[in-house]
N, C-alpha and C positions, 0 to 999 in steps of 0.2 A: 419539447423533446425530452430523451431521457438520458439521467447523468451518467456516467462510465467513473466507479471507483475501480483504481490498483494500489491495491498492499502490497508492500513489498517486505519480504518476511526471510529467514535463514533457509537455505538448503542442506539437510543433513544435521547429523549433529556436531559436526566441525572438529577443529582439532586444536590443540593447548600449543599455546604459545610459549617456547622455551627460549629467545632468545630474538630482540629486535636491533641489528645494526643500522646506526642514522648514515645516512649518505645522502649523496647526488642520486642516487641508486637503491634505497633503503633494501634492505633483505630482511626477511622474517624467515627464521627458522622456527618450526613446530613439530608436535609430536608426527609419527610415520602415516600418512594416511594416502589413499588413492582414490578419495572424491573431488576431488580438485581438476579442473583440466586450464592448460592455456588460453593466457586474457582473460581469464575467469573476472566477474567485480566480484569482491569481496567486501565484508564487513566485519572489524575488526572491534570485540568489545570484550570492557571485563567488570559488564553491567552501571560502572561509572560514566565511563566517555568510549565514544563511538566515533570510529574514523570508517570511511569508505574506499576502496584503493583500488587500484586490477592489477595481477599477478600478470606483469608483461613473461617473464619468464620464472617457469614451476622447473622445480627438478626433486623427482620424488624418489628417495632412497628407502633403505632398509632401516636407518636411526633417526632419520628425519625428512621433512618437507619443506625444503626453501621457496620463499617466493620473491623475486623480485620487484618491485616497486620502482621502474625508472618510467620514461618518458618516451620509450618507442616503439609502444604499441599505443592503440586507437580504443575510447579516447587518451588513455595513457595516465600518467599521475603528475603532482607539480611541485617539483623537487623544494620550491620555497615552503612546503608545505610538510614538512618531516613528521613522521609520524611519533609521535609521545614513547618512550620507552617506559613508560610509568601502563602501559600495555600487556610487558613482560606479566604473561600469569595469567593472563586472559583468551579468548578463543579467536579463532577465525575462522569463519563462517562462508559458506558460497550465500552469494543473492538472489535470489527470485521473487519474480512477482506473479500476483495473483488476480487478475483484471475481471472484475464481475458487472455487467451492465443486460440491458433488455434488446432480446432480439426475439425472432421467431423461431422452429427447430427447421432446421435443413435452407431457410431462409425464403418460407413456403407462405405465401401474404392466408394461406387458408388455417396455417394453424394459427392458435393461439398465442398472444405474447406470453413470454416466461422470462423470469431471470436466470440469466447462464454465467457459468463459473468457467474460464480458461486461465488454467493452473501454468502454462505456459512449458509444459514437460511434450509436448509432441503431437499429444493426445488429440486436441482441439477441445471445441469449449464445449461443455456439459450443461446439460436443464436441469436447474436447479426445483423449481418454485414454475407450477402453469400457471396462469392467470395474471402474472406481474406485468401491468401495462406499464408502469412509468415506476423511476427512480430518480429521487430527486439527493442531494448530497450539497448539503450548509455548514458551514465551519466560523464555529465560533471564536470569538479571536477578542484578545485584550488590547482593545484600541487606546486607553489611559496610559498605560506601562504603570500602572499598580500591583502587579502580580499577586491580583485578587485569584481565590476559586474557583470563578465563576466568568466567564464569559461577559463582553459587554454589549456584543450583538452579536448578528447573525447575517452572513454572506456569501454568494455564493464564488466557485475557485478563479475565477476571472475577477474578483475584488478584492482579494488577497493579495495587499503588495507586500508584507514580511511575514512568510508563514509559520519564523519561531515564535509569533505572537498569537500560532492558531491555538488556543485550549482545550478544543473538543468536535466531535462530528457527529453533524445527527442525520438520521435516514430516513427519509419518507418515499412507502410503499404504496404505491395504488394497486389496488388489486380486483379485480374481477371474477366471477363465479362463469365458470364453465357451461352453464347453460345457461341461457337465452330466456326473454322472457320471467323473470321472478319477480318483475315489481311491476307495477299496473303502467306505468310511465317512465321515458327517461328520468335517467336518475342525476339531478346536478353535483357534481364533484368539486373540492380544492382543493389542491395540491403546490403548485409552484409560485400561485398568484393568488392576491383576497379576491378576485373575480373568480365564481364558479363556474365550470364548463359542463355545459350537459350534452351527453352523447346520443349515439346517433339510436343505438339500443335501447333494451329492455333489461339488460345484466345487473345484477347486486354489486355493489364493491364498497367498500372499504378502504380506508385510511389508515394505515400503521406507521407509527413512526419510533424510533429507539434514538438515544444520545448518548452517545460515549465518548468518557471522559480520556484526554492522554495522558498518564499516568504520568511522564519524563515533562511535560510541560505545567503541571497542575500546582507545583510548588515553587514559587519563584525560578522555574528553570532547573534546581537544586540538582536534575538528573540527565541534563541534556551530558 
């Protein structure tokens, strides 16, 4: 089968944080903004350290934007967990994600597989890429705790038991040509496994694969 990545990335361009009170209750005050809405999650960064929270109650004025940070809304936040006032000066951000995996368009076994992009804004998911039969997603991960460079193997998200020791993710594309017929013979493929699979066609495809490195893990942590 084929993998299903989501990023999870900012929404907007967020607002400056002028002011964190620590509590049972934390409040953030920020500059005046109206992209925010109720139980929003949030992501709180000022490029150092990054906390994640949900605005159980927003109250959005003329000189500023409160958010509260308590425990009674769903999933809520956890008051043992105060958020750093070393913050102050930094942004808050709405959250979204961006969930890209292989499907067909309208979910029609006659078209073609493609990769599709749902941005998670309303719209539903978008064809990205025709031809994309299979996505595969490896995370490399420093199994030593040497906070080398580099990676010390490669596994897939089900093998990942601490994922701050993932260092990088690579992508492998299998892809197919749109007509039928180009090569004299089924064509055998790898992809997820050293055993190749040969299909049932006559299609061209290709193997792509990209590896990217996470920037906040690649230096002994120095940016989580």
């Amino acid at each position: 089968g084929s993998d299903v990545l989501r990023v999870w990335t900012s929404s907007g361009g967020g607002a400056e944080i002028v002011q964190i009170t620590p509590a049972a209750a934390t409040i953030i005050r920020a500059a005046p903004s109206t992209q925010f809405v109720d139980d929003e999650i949030l992501f709180v960064s000022d490029c150092t350290t990054t906390a994640v929270v949900q605005a159980c109650t927003l109250n959005v004025g003329s000189t500023d934007t409160q958010f509260t940070l308590s425990n009674g809304c769903s999933p809520g936040n956890i008051p043992s967990l105060p958020l750093p006032e070393s913050l102050e000066g930094g942004r808050v951000y709405g959250l979204r994600s961006i969930t890209y995996f292989v499907g067909k368009l309208a979910g029609s076994a006659s078209n073609l597989p493609a990769l599709f992009r749902d941005a998670g804004d309303g719209n539903g998911p978008q064809e990205l890429v025709r031809g994309v039969e299979s996505m595969q997603v490896q995370y490399g991960v420093d199994f030593n705790d040497d906070d080398a460079l580099r990676a010390d193997g490669w596994v897939k998200a089900a093998a990942v038991d601490e994922w701050t020791k993932v260092k990088s993710v690579r992508l492998t594309l299998l892809v197919q040509s749109e007509v039928d017929n180009l090569v004299p013979s089924p064509q055998p493929v790898t992809v997820d496994s050293p055993t190749p699979v040969t299909p049932t066609d006559k299609r061209l495809r290709r193997v792509f694969t990209q590896t990217i490195n996470l920037r906040n893990r690649m230096y002994g942590g120095a940016y989580d």
